[in-house]
Structure formats: structure tokens, C-alpha cells
MARMAR-77965 format. One record per residue (C-alpha): residue number from 0; residue in three letters; x, y, z. Coordinates in steps of 0.05 Angstrom, whole numbers, m for minus. Layout:
// residues N
<seq = NUM&type = Ala&x = X&y = Y&z = Z>
...
***
This chain:
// residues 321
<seq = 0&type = Unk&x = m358&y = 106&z = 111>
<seq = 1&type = Unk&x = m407&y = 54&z = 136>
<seq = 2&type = Unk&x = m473&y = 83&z = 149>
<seq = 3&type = Unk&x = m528&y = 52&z = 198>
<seq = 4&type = Unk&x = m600&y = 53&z = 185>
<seq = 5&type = Unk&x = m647&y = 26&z = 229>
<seq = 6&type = Unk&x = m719&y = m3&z = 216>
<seq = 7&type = Unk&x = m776&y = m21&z = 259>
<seq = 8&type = Unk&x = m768&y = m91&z = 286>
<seq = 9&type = Unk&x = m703&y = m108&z = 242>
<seq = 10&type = Unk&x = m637&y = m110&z = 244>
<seq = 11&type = Unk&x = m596&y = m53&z = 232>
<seq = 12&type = Unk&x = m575&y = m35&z = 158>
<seq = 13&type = Unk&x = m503&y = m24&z = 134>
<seq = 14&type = Unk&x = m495&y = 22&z = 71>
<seq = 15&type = Unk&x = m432&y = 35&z = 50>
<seq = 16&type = Unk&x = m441&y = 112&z = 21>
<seq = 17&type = Unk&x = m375&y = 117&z = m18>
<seq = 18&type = Unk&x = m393&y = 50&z = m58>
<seq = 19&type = Unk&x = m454&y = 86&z = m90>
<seq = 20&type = Unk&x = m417&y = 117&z = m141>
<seq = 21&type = Unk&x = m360&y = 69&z = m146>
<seq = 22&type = Unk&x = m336&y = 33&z = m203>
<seq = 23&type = Unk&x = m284&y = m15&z = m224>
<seq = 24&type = Unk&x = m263&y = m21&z = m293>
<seq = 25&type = Unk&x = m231&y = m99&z = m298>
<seq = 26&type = Unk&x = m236&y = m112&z = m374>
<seq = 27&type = Unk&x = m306&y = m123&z = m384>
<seq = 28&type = Unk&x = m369&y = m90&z = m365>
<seq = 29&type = Unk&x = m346&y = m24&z = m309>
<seq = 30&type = Unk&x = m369&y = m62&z = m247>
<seq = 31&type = Unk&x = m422&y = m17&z = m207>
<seq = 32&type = Unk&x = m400&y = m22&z = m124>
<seq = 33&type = Unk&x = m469&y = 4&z = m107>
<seq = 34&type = Unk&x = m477&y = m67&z = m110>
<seq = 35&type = Unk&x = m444&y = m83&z = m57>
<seq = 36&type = Unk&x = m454&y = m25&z = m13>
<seq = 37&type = Unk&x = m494&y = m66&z = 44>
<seq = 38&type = Unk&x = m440&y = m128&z = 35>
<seq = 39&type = Unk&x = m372&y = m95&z = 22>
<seq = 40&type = Unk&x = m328&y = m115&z = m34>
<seq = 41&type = Unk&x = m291&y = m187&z = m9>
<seq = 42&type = Unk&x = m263&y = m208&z = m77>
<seq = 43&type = Unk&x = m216&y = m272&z = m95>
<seq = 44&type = Unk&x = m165&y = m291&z = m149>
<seq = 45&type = Unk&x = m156&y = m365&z = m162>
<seq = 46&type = Unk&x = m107&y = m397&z = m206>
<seq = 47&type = Unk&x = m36&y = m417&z = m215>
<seq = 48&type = Unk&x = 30&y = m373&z = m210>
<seq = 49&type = Unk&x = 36&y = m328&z = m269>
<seq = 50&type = Unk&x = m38&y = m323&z = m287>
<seq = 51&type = Unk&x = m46&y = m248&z = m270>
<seq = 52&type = Unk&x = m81&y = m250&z = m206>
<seq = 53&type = Unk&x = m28&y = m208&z = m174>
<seq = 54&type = Unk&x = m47&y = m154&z = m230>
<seq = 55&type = Unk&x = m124&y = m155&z = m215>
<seq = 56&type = Unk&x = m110&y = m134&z = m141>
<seq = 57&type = Unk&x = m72&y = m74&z = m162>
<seq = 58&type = Unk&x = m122&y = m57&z = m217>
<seq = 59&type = Unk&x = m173&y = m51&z = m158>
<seq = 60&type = Unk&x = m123&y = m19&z = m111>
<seq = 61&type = Unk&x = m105&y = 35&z = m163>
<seq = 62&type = Unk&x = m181&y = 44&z = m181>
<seq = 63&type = Unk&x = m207&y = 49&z = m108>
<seq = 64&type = Unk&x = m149&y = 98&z = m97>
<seq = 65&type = Unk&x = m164&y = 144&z = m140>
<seq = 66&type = Unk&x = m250&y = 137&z = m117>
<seq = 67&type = Unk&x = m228&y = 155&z = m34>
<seq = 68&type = Unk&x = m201&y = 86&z = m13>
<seq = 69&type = Unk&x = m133&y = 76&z = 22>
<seq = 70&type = Unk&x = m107&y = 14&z = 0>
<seq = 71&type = Unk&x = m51&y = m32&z = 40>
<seq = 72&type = Unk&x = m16&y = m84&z = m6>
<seq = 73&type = Unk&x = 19&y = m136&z = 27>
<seq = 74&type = Unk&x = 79&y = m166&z = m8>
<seq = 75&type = Unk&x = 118&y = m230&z = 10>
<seq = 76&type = Unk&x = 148&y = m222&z = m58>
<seq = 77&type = Unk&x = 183&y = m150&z = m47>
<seq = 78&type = Unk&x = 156&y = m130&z = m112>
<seq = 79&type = Unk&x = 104&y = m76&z = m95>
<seq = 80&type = Unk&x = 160&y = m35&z = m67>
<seq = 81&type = Unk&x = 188&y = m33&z = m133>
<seq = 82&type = Unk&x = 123&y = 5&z = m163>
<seq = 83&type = Unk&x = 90&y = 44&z = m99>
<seq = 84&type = Unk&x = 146&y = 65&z = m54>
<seq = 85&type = Unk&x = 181&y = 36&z = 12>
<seq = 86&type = Unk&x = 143&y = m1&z = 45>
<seq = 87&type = Unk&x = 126&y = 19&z = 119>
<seq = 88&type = Unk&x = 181&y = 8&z = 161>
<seq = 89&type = Unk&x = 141&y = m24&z = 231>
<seq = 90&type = Unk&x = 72&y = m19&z = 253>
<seq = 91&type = Unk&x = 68&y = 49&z = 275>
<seq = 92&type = Unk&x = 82&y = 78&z = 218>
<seq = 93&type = Unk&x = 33&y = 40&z = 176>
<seq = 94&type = Unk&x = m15&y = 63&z = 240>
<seq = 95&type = Unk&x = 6&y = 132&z = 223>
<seq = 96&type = Unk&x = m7&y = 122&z = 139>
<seq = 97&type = Unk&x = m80&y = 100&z = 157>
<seq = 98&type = Unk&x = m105&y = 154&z = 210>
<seq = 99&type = Unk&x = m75&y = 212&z = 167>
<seq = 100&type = Unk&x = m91&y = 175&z = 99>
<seq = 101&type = Unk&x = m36&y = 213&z = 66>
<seq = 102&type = Unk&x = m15&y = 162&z = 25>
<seq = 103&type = Unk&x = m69&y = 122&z = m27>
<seq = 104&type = Unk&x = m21&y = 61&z = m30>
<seq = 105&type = Unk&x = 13&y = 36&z = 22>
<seq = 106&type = Unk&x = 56&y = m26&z = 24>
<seq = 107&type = Unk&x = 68&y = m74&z = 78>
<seq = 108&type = Unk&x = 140&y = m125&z = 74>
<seq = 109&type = Unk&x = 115&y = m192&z = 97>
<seq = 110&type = Unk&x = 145&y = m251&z = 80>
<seq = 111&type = Unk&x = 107&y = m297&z = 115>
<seq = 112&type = Unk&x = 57&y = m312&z = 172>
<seq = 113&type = Unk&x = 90&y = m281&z = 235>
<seq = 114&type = Unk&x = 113&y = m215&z = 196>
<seq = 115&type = Unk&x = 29&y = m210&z = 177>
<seq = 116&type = Unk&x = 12&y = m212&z = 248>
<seq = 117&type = Unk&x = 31&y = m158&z = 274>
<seq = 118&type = Unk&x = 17&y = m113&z = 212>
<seq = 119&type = Unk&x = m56&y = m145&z = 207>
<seq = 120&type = Unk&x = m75&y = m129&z = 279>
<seq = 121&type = Unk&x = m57&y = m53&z = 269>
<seq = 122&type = Unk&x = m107&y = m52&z = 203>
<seq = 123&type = Unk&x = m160&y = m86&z = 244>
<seq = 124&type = Unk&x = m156&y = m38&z = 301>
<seq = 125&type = Unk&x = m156&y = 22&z = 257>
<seq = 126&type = Unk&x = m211&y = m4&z = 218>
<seq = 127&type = Unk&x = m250&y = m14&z = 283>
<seq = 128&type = Unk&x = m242&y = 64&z = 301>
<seq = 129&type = Unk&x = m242&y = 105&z = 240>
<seq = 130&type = Unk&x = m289&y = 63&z = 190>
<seq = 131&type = Unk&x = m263&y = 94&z = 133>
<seq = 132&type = Unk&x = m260&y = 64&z = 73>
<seq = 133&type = Unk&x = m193&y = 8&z = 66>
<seq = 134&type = Unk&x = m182&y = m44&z = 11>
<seq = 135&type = Unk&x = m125&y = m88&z = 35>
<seq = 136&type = Unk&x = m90&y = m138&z = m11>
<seq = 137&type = Unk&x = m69&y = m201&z = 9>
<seq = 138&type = Unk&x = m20&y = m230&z = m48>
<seq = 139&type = Unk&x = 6&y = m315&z = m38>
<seq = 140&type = Unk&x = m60&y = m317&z = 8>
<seq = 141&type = Unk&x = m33&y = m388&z = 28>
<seq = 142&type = Unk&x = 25&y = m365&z = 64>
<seq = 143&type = Unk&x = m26&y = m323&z = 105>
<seq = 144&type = Unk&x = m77&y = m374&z = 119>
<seq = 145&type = Unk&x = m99&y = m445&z = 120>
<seq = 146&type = Unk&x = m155&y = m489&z = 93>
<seq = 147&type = Unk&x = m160&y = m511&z = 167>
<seq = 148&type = Unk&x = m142&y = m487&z = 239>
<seq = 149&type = Unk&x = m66&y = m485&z = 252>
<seq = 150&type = Unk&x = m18&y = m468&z = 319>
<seq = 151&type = Unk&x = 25&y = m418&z = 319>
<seq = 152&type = Unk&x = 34&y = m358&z = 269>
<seq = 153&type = Unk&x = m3&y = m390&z = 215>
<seq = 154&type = Unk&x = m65&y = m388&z = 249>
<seq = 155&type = Unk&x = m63&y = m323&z = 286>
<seq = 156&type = Unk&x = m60&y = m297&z = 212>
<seq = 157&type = Unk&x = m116&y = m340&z = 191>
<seq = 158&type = Unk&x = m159&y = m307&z = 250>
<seq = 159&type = Unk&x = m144&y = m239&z = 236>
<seq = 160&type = Unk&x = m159&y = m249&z = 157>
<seq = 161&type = Unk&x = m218&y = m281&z = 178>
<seq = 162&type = Unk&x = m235&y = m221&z = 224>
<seq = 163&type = Unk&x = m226&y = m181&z = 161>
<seq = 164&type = Unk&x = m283&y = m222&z = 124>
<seq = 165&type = Unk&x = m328&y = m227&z = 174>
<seq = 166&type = Unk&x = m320&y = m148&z = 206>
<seq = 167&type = Unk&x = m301&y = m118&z = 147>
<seq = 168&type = Unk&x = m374&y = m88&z = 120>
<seq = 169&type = Unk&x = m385&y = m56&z = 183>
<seq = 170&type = Unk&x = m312&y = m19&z = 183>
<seq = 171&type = Unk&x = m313&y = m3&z = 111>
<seq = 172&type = Unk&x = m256&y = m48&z = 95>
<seq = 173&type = Unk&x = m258&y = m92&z = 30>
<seq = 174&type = Unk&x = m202&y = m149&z = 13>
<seq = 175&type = Unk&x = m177&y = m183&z = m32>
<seq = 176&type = Unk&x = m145&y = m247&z = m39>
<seq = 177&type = Unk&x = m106&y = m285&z = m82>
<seq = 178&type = Unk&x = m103&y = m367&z = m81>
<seq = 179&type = Unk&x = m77&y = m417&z = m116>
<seq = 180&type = Unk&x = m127&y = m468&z = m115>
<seq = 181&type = Unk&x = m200&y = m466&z = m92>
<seq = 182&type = Unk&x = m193&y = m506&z = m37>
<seq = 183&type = Unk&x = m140&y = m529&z = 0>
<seq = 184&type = Unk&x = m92&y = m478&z = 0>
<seq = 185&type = Unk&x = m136&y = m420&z = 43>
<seq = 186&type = Unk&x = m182&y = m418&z = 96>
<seq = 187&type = Unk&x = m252&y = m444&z = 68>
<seq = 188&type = Unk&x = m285&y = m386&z = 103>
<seq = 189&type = Unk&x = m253&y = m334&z = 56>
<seq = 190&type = Unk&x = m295&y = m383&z = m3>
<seq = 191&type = Unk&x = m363&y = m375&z = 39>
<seq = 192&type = Unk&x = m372&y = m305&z = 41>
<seq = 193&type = Unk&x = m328&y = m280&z = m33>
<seq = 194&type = Unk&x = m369&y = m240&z = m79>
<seq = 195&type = Unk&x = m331&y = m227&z = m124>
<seq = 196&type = Unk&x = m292&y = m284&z = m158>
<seq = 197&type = Unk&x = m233&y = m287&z = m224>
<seq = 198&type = Unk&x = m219&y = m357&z = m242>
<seq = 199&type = Unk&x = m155&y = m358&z = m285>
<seq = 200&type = Unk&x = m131&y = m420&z = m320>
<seq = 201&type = Unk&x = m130&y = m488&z = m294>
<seq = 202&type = Unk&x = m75&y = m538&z = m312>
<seq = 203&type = Unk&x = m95&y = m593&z = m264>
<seq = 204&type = Unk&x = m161&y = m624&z = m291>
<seq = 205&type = Unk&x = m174&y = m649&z = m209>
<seq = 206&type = Unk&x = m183&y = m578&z = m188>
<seq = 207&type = Unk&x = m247&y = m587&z = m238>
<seq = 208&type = Unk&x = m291&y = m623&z = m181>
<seq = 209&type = Unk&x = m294&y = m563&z = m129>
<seq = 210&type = Unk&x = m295&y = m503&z = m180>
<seq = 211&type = Unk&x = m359&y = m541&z = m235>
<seq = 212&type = Unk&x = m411&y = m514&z = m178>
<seq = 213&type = Unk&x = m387&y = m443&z = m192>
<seq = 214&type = Unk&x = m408&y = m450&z = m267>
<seq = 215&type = Unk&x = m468&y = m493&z = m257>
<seq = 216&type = Unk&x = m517&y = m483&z = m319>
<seq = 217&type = Unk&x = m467&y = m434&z = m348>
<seq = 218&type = Unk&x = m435&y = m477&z = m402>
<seq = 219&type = Unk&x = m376&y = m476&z = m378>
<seq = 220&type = Unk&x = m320&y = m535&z = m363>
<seq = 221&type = Unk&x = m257&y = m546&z = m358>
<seq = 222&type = Unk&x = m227&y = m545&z = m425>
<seq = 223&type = Unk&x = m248&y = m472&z = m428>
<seq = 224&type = Unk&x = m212&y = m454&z = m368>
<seq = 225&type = Unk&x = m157&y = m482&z = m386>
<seq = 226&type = Unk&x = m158&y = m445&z = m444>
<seq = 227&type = Unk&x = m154&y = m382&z = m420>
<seq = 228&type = Unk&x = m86&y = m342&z = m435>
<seq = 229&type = Unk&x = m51&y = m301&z = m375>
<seq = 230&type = Unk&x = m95&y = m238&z = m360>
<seq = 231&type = Unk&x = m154&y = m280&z = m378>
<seq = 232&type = Unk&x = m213&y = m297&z = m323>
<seq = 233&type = Unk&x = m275&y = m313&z = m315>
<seq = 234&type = Unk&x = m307&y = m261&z = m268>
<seq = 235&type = Unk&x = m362&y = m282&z = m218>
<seq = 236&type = Unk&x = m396&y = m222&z = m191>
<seq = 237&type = Unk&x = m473&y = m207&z = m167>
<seq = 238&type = Unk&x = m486&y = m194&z = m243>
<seq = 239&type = Unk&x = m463&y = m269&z = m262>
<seq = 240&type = Unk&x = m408&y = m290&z = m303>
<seq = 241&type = Unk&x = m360&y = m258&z = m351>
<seq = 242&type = Unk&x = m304&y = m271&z = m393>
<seq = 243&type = Unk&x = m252&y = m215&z = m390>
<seq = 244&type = Unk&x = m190&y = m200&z = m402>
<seq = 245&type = Unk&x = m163&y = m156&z = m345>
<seq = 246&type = Unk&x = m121&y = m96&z = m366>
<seq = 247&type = Unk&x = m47&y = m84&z = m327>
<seq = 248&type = Unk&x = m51&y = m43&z = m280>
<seq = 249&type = Unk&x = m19&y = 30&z = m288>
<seq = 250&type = Unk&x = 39&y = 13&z = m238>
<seq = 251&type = Unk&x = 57&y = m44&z = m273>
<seq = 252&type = Unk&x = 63&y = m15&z = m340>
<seq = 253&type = Unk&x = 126&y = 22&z = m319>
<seq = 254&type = Unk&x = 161&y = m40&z = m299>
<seq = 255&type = Unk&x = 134&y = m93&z = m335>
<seq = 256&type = Unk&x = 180&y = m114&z = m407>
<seq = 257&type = Unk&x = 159&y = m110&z = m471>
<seq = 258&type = Unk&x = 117&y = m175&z = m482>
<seq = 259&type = Unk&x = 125&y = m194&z = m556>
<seq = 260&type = Unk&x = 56&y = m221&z = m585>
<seq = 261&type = Unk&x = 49&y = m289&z = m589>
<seq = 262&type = Unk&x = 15&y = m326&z = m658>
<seq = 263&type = Unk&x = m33&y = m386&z = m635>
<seq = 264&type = Unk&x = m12&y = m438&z = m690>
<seq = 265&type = Unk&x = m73&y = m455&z = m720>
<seq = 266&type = Unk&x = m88&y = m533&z = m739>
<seq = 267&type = Unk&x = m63&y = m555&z = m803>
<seq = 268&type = Unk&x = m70&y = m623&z = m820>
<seq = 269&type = Unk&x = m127&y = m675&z = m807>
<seq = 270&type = Unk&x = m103&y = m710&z = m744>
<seq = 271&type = Unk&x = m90&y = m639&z = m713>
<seq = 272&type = Unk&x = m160&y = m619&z = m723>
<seq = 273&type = Unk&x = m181&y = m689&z = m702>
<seq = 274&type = Unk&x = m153&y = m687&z = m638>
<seq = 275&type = Unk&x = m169&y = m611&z = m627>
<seq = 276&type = Unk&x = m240&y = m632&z = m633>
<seq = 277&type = Unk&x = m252&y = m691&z = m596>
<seq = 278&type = Unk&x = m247&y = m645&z = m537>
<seq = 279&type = Unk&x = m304&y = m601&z = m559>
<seq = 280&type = Unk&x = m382&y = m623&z = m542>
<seq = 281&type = Unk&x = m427&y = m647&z = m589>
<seq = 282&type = Unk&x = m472&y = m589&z = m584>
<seq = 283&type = Unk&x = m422&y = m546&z = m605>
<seq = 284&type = Unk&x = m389&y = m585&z = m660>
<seq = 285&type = Unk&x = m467&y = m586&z = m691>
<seq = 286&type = Unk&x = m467&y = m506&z = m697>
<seq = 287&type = Unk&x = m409&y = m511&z = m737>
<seq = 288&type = Unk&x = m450&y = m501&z = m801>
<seq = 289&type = Unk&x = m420&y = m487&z = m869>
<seq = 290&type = Unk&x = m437&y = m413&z = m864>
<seq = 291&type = Unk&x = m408&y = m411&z = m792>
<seq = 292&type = Unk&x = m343&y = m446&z = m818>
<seq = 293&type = Unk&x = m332&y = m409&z = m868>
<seq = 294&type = Unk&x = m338&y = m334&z = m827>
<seq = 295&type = Unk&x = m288&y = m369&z = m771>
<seq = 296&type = Unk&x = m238&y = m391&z = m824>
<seq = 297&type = Unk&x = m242&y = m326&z = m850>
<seq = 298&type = Unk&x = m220&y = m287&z = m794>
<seq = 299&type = Unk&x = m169&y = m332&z = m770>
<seq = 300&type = Unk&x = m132&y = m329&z = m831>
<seq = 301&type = Unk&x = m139&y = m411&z = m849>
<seq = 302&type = Unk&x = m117&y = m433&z = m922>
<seq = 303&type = Unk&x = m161&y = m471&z = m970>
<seq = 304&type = Unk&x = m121&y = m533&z = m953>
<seq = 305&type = Unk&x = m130&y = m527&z = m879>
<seq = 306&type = Unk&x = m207&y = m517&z = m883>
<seq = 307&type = Unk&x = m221&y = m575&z = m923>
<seq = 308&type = Unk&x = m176&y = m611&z = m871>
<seq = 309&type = Unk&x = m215&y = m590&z = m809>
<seq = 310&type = Unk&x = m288&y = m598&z = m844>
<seq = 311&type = Unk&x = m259&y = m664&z = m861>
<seq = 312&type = Unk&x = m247&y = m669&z = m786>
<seq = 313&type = Unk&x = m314&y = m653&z = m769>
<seq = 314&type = Unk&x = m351&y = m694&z = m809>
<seq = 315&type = Unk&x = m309&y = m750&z = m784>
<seq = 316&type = Unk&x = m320&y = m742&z = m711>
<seq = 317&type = Unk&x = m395&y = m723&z = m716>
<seq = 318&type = Unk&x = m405&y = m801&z = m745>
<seq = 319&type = Unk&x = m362&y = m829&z = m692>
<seq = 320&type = Unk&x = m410&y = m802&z = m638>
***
């Protein structure tokens, strides 16, 4: 619950009490909510279908569950049904779930805009009474909201996720969204306040220009992102960034198939390693050393013949720069 604390000519404090022992396990460091206890948690998953972003939401739902949180999941897809139960049949009875809090997961059908509306108002108003702790997952985020102010259902759903972002500290409710690009396909206000941020991989080089601010100084461009294999992010919190790879969430497990391991085939022959180099920096091709080679060659299992290929390679593209 959000406590007040009030100072001598200043504004009133929010301090979230149950974030002080919080924490979220996502793959790489366990993420400490005290934190965020005078902010709330407003987190964001950005990349393309298929990445895992859906899976990160119900990581966090499953972990805040089980730390006091009641978590509302709202599926367009009709998939969360299949791992936590029917989903609420109207509003009053998702009403009922979040006064009682009997339930740790509770899922909401809606398919699109004007099935949200009705569902989100009911969250807000509870919210507004009981300020007890709620994470609410908002999966397809574009179907909810805009990147700009629309008529009609659309944008009563954009106001009331909006309302989420910009009441939610002071009600104890923390959201998260899911996107498919960084701009463009939700409304930009969701961007301004996130704090917490996974970027999964990028296939369209354009989306490069809006998301190089976020790794400014870090390092990091594009052909690293889209490097990164489903389940893979880079995680922007108030700690920085971080490479992980996010776990699946316990719910998921019981559903999910059997995913057979996939080899990464390796280059072989000099134009392979030619071309998979001329994407690399200079900086980085110069710590390839000898020593350095040989330790990555080792580990990765490369042949005699495919070493002398790629040092070949190396060599060769160092002098063309």
C-alpha cells in the first residue's frame, strides 16, 4: 500500500511499503523494487511478434503474485486462459476478484479497444479506493492505445492507460506493456514515464534512429540487437543496462512444446568470415589478439581449417580500413 509522508514545506512523499522487500528475478541480476518504491514499477517490452515479451509480463505477474500483488492480465489473444483459469466473465466480477483479492491472477478477454474500456475503468476505480498493490498487463499494447489522440474506443482506452501511468504510484498499481515498436505503435506518454525497459531483437534497421538514445555511451548498436535470440533483451532499469536472457515463466512451462536446441553454424570459409566481420567495429576487431582467438575458437568448437580461415579474415579487413 502507498504510504504518505509529509515534510516541512514539500510536497508529500509516496513510499510504496510492499516494494521494500520486493524482488524480481528476470534472468540477470534479482531486480531490487525498493527502487522503485516512490515511482512504482511502469515497465515496457519492445520488439517484434515472437520475441518473448509476452513471457516477461507473466514472469513479473507470477513473481509479484507470489510477493502480495494481484495481478490482471489482459488477453486479446485468448491464450492466458489457457494457463490461469477463465477469465472473468463481465466487470463485476473482475470488481469482485480485486476487492476480495482471492485470486493472484486474474484474466481479462479483450480483444480489442471497446472490450478494454469497460474492464479498464473498473481497475481504475478500484485502484482509486483500496490502494492495494495491482500489476496489470497489457499484452498487443497497440490495439489498446495510440501514438496519438484518437475518437472513439481507441482513445477512451488510450486515456484510461494513460490514467494508469500517470495515477498509478499513488494507488499502488504498476503496469506493464508490451509494444511492437518504440514509437509509433503506442501512446508516447507510456515512453516518457517507463522505468523499466526490455528491448528484444530488431529486424528493421529504421527502428535504430529512436531506440540509439536509449544506449547512448553504452556500446551498443544495432547489429547487437539484432542479434539477440527469442528470450533475449536488453534490460533498462535504474541500475543501467543488462543483457539477459529472461527465463519462461512457470505457467508457460506446462503448455509450451518441447523446443529442440538449435546449433548456430559457425563460419567456415573465408568469404563467410569476411562478410561476418565487416559488420563488426574496428575497435573490436583490434582486441581480437592471437591469445583471444585462440580461447574463442576453443570454446566454440572451430577446426584448424576454419581458424586459419577467419584470422585470414581478419587480417584482411583490418588493412582494408
Amino acid at each position: 500500500m502507498a504510504n504518505v509522508t509529509s515534510h516541512p514545506s514539500s510536497h508529500p512523499v509516496i513510499r510504496r511499503d510492499e516494494m521494500m522487500n520486493a524482488v524480481l528475478k528476470l534472468g540477470g541480476q534479482p531486480l531490487d523494487l525498493s527502487e522503485y518504491a516512490t515511482t512504482g514499477l511502469l515497465a515496457v517490452g519492445v520488439g517484434p511478434r515472437g520475441c518473448g515479451k509476452t513471457n516477461i509480463g507473466q514472469l513479473i505477474g507470477e513473481q509479484l503474485a507470489d510477493q502480495g500483488w494481484v495481478v490482471v492480465v489482459f488477453d486479446p489473444e485468448r491464450e492466458m486462459e489457457l494457463m490461469y483459469g477463465d477469465a472473468v466473465e463481465n466487470e463485476e466480477e473482475l470488481r469482485q476478484c480485486l476487492e476480495k483479492r482471492d485470486r493472484k491472477i486474474v484474466v481479462v478477454r479483450a480483444a480489442n479497444a471497446a472490450e478494454f474500456v469497460p474492464y479498464g475503468r473498473v481497475v481504475l476505480d478500484v485502484a482509486d479506493r483500496i490502494r492495494k498493490p495491482l500489476f496489470v498487463v497489457i499484452d498487443e499494447g497497440q490495439l489498446f492505445s495510440a501514438s496519438r489522440k484518437r475518437s472513439e474506443s481507441i482513445g477512451e482506452a488510450a486515456d484510461i492507460i494513460n490514467e494508469f501511468v500517470g495515477r498509478g504510484r499513488k494507488r499502488a498499481l504498476d503496469l506493464y506493456v508490451t509494444a511492437l515498436r518504440y514509437t509509433g505503435s503506442v501512446h508516447r506518454l507510456i515512453f516518457a514515464n517507463k522505468n523499466l525497459t526490455f528491448i528484444g531483437c530488431q529486424e528493421d534497421a529504421a527502428a535504430w534512429s529512436a531506440l540509439a538514445p536509449q544506449f547512448k555511451s553504452s556500446g551498443i548498436d544495432f547489429g547487437d540487437l539484432s542479434a539477440l535470440a527469442p528470450g533475449e533483451f536488453f534490460c533498462l532499469s535504474r541500475r543501467g543496462i543488462e543483457k539477459v536472457r529472461t527465463p519462461m515463466a512457470e505457467a508457460l512451462k506446462r503448455v509450451a512444446p518441447a523446443a529442440k536446441a538449435v546449433k548456430r553454424a559457425l563460419p567456415a570459409t573465408f568469404s563467410q568470415w569476411d562478410r561476418a566481420m565487416r559488420g563488426i567495429s574496428t575497435a573490436r576487431l583490434n582486441a581480437l589478439t592471437d591469445p583471444v582467438m585462440t580461447l574463442l575458437g576453443k570454446v566454440a568448437g572451430l577446426s584448424q581449417k576454419q581458424m586459419l580461415a577467419g584470422q585470414s579474415a581478419l587480417q584482411d579487413e583490418l588493412e582494408a580500413r
